[in-house]
Structures are given as structure tokens and as C-alpha cells.
C-alpha atoms as one frame of an Amber mdcrd trajectory, in Angstrom:
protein
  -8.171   7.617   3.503 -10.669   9.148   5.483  -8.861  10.591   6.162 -17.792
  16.710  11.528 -21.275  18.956  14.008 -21.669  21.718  16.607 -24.689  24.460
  15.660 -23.882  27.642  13.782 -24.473  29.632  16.755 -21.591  28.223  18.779
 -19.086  30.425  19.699 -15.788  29.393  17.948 -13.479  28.029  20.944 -10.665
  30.458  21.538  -7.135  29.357  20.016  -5.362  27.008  21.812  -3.014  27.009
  24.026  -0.344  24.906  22.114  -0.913  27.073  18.882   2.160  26.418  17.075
   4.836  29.548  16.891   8.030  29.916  15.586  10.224  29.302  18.895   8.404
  25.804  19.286  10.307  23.421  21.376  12.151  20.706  19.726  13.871  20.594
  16.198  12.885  18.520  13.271   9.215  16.413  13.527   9.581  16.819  17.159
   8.150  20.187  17.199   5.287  18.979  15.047   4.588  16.415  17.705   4.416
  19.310  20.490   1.555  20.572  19.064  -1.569  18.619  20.947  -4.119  18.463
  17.877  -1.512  17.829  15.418  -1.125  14.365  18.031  -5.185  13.758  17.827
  -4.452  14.081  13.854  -1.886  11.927  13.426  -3.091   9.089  15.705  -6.454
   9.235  14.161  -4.636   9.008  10.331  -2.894   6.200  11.684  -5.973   4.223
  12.493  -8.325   4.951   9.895  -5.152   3.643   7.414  -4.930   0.404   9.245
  -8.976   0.358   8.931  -8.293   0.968   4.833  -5.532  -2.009   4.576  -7.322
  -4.442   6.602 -10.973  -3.745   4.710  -8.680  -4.090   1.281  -7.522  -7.388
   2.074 -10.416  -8.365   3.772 -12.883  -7.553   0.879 -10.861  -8.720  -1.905
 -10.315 -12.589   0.144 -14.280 -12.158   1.607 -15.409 -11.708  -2.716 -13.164
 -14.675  -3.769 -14.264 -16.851  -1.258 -18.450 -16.158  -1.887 -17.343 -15.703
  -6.113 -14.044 -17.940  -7.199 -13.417 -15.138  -9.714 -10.314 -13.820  -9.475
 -11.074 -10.534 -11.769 -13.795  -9.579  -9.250 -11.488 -10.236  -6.267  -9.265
  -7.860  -7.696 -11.504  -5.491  -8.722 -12.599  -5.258  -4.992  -9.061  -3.925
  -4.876  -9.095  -1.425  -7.931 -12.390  -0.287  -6.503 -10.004   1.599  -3.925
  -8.855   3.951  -6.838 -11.256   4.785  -9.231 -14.052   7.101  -7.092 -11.604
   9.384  -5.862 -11.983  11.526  -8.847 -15.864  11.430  -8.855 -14.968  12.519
  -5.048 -12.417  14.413  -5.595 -14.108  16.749  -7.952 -18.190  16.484  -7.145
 -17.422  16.720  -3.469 -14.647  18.896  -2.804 -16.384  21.652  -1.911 -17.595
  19.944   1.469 -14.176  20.763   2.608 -14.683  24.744   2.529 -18.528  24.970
   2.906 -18.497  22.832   6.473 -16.374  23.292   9.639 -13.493  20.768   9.063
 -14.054  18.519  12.093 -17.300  17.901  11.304 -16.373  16.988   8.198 -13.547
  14.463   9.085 -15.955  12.845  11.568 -18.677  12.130   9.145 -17.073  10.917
   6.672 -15.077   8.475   9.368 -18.804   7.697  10.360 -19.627   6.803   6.810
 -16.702   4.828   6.753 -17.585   3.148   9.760 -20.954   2.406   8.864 -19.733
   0.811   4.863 -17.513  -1.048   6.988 -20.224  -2.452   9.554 -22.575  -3.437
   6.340 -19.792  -5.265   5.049 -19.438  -7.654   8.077 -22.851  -8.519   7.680
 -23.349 -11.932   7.082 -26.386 -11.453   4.613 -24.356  -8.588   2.642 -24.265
  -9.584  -1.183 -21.122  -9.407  -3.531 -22.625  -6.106  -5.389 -23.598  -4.483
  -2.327 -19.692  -5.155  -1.317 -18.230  -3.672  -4.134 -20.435  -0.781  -3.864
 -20.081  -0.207  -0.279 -16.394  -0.029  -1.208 -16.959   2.465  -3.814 -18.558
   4.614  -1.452 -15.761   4.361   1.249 -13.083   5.448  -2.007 -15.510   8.446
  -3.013 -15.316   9.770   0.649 -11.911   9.584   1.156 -10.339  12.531  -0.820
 -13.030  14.699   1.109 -11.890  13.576   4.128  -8.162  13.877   2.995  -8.403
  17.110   1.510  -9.988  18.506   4.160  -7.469  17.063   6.847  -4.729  18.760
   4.462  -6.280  22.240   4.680  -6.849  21.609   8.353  -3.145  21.005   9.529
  -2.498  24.401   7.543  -4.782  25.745  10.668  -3.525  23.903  13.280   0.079
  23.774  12.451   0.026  27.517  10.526   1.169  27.588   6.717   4.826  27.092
   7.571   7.231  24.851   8.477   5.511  23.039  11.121   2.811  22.458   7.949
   5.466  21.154   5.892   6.789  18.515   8.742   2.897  17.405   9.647   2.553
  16.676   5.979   6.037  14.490   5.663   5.004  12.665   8.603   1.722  11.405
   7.396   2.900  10.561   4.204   5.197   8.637   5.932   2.557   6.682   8.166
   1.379   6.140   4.598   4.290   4.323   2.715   4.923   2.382   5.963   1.587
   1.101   5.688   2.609  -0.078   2.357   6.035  -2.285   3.953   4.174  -3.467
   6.892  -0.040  -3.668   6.408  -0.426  -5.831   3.831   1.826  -8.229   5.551
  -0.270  -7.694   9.237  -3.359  -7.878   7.506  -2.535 -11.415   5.807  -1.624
 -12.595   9.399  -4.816 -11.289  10.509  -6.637 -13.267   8.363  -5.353 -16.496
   9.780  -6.341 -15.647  12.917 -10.217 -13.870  12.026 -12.467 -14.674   8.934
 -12.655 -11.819   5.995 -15.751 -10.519   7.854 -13.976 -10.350  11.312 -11.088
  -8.262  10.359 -14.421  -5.800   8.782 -15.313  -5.474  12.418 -11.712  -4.547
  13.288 -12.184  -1.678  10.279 -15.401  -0.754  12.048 -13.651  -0.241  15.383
 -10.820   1.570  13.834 -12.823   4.611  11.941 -14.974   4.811  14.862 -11.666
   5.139  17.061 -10.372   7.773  14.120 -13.611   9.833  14.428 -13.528   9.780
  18.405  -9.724  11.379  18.090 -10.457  13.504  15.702 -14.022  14.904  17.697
 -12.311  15.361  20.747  -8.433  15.712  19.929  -9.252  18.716  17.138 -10.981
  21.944  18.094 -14.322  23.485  16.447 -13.050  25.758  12.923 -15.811  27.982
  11.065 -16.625  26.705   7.568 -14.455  28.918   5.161 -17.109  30.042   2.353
 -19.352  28.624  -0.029 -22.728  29.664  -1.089 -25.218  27.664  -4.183 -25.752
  24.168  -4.626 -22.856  22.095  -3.417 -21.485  20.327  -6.611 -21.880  23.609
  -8.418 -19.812  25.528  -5.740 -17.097  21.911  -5.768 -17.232  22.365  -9.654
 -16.162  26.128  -9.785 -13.438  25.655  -7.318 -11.664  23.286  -9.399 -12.207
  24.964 -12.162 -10.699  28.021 -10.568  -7.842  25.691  -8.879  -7.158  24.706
 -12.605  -7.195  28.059 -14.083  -4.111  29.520 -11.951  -1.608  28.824 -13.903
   1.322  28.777 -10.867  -1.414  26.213  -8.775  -1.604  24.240 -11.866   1.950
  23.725 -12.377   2.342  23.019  -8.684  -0.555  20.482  -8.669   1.267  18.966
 -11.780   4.489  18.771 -10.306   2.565  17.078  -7.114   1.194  14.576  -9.485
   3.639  13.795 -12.243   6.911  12.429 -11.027   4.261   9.898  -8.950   2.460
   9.123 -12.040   5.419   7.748 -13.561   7.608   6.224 -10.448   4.474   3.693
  -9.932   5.909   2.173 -12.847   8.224  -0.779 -11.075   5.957  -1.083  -8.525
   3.607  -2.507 -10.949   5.721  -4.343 -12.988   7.735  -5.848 -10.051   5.909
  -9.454 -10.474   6.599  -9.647 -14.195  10.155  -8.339 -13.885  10.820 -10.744
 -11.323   9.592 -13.492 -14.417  11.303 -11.949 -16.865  14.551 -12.169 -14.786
  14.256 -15.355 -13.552  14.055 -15.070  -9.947  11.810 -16.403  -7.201   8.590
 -14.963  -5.410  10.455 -13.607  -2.499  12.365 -11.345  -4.551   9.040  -9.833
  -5.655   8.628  -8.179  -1.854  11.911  -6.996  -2.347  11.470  -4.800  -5.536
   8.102  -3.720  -4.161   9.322  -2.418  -0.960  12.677  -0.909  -2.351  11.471
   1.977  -3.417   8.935   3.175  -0.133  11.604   2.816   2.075  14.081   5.109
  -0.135  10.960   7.654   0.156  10.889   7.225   4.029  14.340   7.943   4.597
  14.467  10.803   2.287  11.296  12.617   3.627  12.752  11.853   7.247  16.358
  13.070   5.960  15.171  16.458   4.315  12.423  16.839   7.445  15.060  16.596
  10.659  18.232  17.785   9.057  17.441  19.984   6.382  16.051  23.641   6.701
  13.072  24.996   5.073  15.449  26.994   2.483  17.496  23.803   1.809  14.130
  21.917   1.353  12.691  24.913  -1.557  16.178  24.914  -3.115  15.986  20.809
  -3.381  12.776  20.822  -4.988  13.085  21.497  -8.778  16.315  19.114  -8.808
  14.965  16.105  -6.978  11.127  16.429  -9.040  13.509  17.491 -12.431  16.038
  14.367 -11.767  14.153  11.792  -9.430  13.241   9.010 -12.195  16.797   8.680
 -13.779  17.650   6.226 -12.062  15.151   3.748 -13.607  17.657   3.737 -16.567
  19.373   1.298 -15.291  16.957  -1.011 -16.140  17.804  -1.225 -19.411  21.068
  -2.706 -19.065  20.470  -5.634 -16.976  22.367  -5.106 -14.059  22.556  -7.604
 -11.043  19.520  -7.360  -9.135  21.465  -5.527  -6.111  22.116  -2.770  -8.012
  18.677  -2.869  -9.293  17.341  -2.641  -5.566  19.770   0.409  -5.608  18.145
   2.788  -8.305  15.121   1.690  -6.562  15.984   3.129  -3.580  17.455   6.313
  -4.415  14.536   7.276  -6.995  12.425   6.722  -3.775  14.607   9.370  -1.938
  14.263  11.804  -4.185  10.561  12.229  -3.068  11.716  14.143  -0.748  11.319
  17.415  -2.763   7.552  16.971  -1.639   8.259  18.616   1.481   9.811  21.877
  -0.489   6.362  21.490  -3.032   4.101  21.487  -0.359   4.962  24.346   1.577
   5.066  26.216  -2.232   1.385  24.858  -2.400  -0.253  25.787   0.329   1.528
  29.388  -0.063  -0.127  29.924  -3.359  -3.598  28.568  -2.605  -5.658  31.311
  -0.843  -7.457  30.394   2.079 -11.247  30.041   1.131  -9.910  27.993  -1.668
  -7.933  25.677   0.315 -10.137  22.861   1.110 -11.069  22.392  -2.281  -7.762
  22.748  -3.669  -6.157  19.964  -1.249  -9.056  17.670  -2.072  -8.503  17.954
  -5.811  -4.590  17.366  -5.020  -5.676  13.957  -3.361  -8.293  12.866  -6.377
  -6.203  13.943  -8.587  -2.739  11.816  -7.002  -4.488   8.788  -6.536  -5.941
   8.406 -10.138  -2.985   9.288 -11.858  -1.016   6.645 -10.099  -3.950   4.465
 -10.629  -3.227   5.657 -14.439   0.363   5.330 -14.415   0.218   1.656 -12.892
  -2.327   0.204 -16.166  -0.355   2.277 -18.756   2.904   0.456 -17.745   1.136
  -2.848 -17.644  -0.125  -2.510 -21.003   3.008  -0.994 -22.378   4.711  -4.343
 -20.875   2.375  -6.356 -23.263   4.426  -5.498 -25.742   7.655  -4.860 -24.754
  10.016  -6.531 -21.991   9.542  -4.939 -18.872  13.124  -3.723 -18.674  12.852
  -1.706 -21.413   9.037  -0.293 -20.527  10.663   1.007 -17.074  13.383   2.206
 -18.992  11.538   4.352 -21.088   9.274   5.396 -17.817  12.726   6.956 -16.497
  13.113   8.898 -20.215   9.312   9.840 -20.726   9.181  10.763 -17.280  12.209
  12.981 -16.745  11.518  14.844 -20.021   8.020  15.752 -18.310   9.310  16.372
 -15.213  12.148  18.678 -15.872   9.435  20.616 -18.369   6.694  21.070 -15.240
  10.412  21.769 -13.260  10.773  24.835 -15.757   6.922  25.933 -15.893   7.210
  26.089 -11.653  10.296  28.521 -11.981   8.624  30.121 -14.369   5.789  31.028
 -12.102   7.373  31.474  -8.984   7.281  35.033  -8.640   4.147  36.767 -10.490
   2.086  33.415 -10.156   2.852  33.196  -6.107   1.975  36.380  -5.481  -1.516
  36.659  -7.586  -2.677  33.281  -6.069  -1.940  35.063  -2.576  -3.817  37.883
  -3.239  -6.885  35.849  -4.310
């Protein structure tokens, strides 16, 4: 999630003095941390997530209590998804045409300021659910742009590769732990009260992030601005080795959202109580934790490129054991390991941002944000109406088949355009 403005006539600041190099202390994430913006960065991402998860529960308990209905409570919630490809793709060029921090900071200022019209008393239900439209459709700007930004601060190597892992990781931990904090929250604060804590938090984010993050130059762009986002998707599409890496990037996710979605109807269809529901849900984040931190502190950036095509190829097999009905445990298992095998995102990324070229890397990482979060949002409602008609076992089973078929095809396109596709994207 949201994831800036000095004149044009300022003098770009001179490089800092923690610029990361390759002899940077520490091993693993701890040389990512030694780097003093990547610190502003990742403190700010961590705040203006907890902002996201407490407005989402917030605003989906604030509409049910002024409404009763439970399809617009939820669709408070869904609201979170479906901008980010109007954003995603109308807006992406802010993240090349305008210097990156002032970019992050205005859009955590918008966010801030949705989130301060929210906790107004006199706010009505539609103006809710559009303020939280807005807040979605700014948030793969701001994320995209943040992307192309640690490229900068961290360089397009290793260190890049580590930043990333770690703020995905901040990410699925939000998923074990926020919803949970947030719910306590509420007991304590009304709906509206915990949108004031939101406010606080993206105005905290943008104070990091103005302060902890030095002034960039914009990196191009020229022409009206959706024209100028329009044509750099177009030409993001059009490579054909960024295309298979974007699809590669969005895939394997697409399909793996699959038990997640289900896990409250599996839980039914098994026979097994409510608490066992938590259980199947958070199974599969912390596999992806401890195989991005595995592959991040122990493995080296050759092992991580030579574990890519296997893991993305391979990573969904284990939902086959779904299909036979075995005890839960082992259920919780497969669950587990298909969530390490996300760890060939670390491997991807670094192919990514190698075979974007620079004044198309804003752009490019915001349309790798729209594009993730609406293909999960995709992959979630084609698995729950796929379980309509068919027990849920056998729907995740055949997510593990479907899936690994496409997988290990967009596997084979990738080696296919490693070499000649690399190299042309490089060269611009």
C-alpha cells in the first residue's frame, strides 16, 4: 500500500554516504539494514501497512454498523482490490515523470487525508466506499514507485533483491498478525477511532519517507500523463522476456490464493471447527516467510537464480494432496511447503529489474503491483465459483494441476528468453 516536492531547480543532493557497495558490512538482510534510507523505507512500509489493515477492518465493521448489509460490509473489503488496475495502468507513469519521494509522500498524504474524511462523523456510506476506492487506486503508484526506488538506493543487485524479500515479508506477517491486532483494537476504539490511528500512521509513513529518503530527478516522461502511463505498459507488455517475467511474477500467485479462499468452506466440508479455519489460512504465509528468509540469509545470489524456474515450475504440487483426504496435519503440511517455494521470488526479482531499463522502471514496477493484486483478486472468485460446483478438495486439487501445467510453461518461455530477451531489454 502506499506504499513527493522540492523545485526543479534544486540541485540533486550528492550520493550518500551509506550508498550501498559490494563489501557492505554484514551478511544476509543485515547488510540491507546498513543502508540508512533503505531503514527510512522499511519503517515507513511498515506503518503505512498497519494504516491499510486497521482502515480494512475498520471500514468494513464502521459500513455494517451504519448499513446491516453484510454484502456492502464486504464489499468495503473487495474495494481494496479492484482499483489497482485502473491505478496500476492510468497512473503508472507518475512513477517515472516525478522525483520518487515526492511521489511516495503524496500519495501517503492522499492516503492520509481519505483516511481523515473517513473518521468524520458526518461521512456517508458512499462517500466511504469511495474514499476507499481512492486509497486502492493510489497504492500501486505508490508501490511501484517505492520498487523502482530501492533499485536506487540499494543498486540493482543483491542488496535490491534482499530489500525486496524483506518487505514482502513485513507484508505476509501483516497477514498472521494485523487482522488479529486490528480486531483487538476495535474493542478498545470505535470503527472511526482506529481511522484516526490510519491517519496518524500515513502521516508518520510520509514524514519517514520525506526526511529518511534523499531528493532523485524524475526519470523521463513528456505528453499528457495517462498517454505517457498507457505507452509504457504497452511497451512493458510488448518485450517479450519482461512479459514472461511479469507472468511468472503473477501466475504461480494467481493460483496459490486458491486455499486461502476456500479455507472456510474446506473447513465445512471436512467437518472441523472455526479455529481450524486460522490454521489453514495462516499455513501457507508462514511457509513463504521462512522460505524468503531461508533463500535471503543462507543462500547466494547464484543459488537464488538457479532455484527459480524449479520452485515457480514445481511450487503448487503440493496442493494435490488435497484430493485424497489426508488428515488435516498433513494437510497443514503441503500448505506450508507450497508457501516455501515462494521463495524463487527473490531469484525473479533480481531477473526483473535486470531486464527493465531504467526510464522504464517506475512504470514497469507499478504495472507488476496492479497487475499481482488483481490476479489474486481473480484467482480467489474463480476458485470460489469453481467450489459451487465441485467439493472444495477436488477444486484445489485441480488448482495444483491447472496451475503447474501453466507454471512450468511460463518456466520454459523465461529460459527461453534469458539470453537474447535480457540483453535487448538492457539495451533499451
Amino acid at each position: 500500500m502506499p506504499e513527493e516536492t522540492q523545485t526543479a531547480t534544486t540541485a540533486p543532493e550528492p550520493p550518500s554516504v551509506d550508498t550501498p557497495t559490494v563489501d557492505a558490512r554484514g551478511s544476509g538482510y543485515g547488510r540491507v539494514f546498513a543502508v540508512r534510507e533503505f531503514r527510512a523505507v522499511f519503517a515507513a512500509h511498515a506503518l503505512s501497512l498497519l494504516g491499510v489493515v486497521v482502515s480494512e477492518i475498520a471500514l468494513t465493521v464502521l459500513v455494517y454498523e451504519l448499513t446491516g448489509s453484510p454484502l456492502l460490509s464486504a464489499l468495503a473489503f473487495a474495494l481494496g482490490f479492484l482499483p489497482y488496475l485502473v491505478g496500476g495502468t492510468l497512473l503508472s507513469g507518475v512513477a517515472d515523470r516525478f522525483p520518487a519521494r515526492r511521489v511516495l509522500v503524496v500519495c501517503d498524504l492522499v492516503c492520509a487525508g481519505c483516511a481523515a474524511l473517513m473518521a468524520l462523523p458526518a461521512t456517508p456510506v458512499a462517500a466511504l466506499l469511495a474514499l476507499r476506492c481512492a486509497i486502492a487506486a493510489v497504492s500501486p503508484v505508490f508501490s511501484g514507485t517505492r520498487m523502482a526506488t530501492l533499485a536506487e538506493i540499494l543498486g540493482d543487485g543483491d542488496l535490491f533483491v534482499l530489500g525486496r524479500s524483506l518487505l514482502r515479508i513485513v507484508s505476509q506477517s501483516a497477514v498472521l498478525v494485523g487482522f488479529g491486532l486490528g480486531g483487538i483494537l476495535l474493542t478498545f476504539v470505535s470503527p472511526r477511532g482506529a481511522l484516526v490511528i490510519t491517519f496518524g500512521t500515513f502521516l508518520a509513513s510520509a514524514l519517514l519517507l520525506r526526511v529518511g529518503t534523499r531528493r532523485r530527478p524524475a526519470r523521463t516522461g513528456a505528453g499528457p500523463l495517462m498517454r505517457y502511463s498507457l505507452a509504457g505498459t504497452r511497451q512493458v507488455l510488448a518485450d517479450r522476456r519482461i512479459r514472461a517475467l511479469l507472468l511468472l511474477l503473477w501466475v504461480p500467485p494467481m493460483f496459490v490464493v486458491a486455499p486461502e479462499a476456500l479455507a472456510a468452506a474446506y473447513a465445512d466440508e471436512i467437518g472441523v471447527g472455526t479455529a481450524w479455519i486460522g490454521l489453514l489460512m495462516c499455513a501457507m504465509p508462514i511457509g513463504t516467510i521462512a522460505g524468503e528468509l531461508y533463500a535471503g540469509s543462507a543462500l547466494s545470489p547464484a543459488a537464488r537464480s538457479r532455484i527459480v524456474l524449479p520452485l515457480a515450475g514445481c511450487g503448487l504440487l503440493p496442493l494435490l494432496a488435497y484430493p485424497f483426504h489426508p488428515d488435516l496435519g498433513w494437510i497443514l503440511l503441503a500448505l506450508l511447503v507450497a508457501g516455501s517455494t515462494g521463495a524463487y521470488t527473490l531469484g525473479l526479482d533480481r531477473w526483473f529489474v535486470d531486464a527493465v531499463p531504467e526510464e522504464l522502471r517506475g512504470r514497469a514496477m507499478t504495472v507488476h503491483t496492479a497487475g499481482l493484486m488483481t490476479i489474486q483478486g481473480v484467482g480467489m472468485a474463480l476458485a470460489g465459483a469453481a467450489a459451487e460446483f465441485w467439493p472444495v478438495s477436488t477444486v484445489v486439487g485441480g488448482v495444483g494441476v491447472l496451475g503447474t501445467v501453466c507454471c512450468l510453461l511460463l518456466a520454459a518461455e523465461v529460459r527461453r528468453t534469458g539470453r537474447t530477451g535480457g540483453e535487448a531489454a538492457r539495451k533499451g
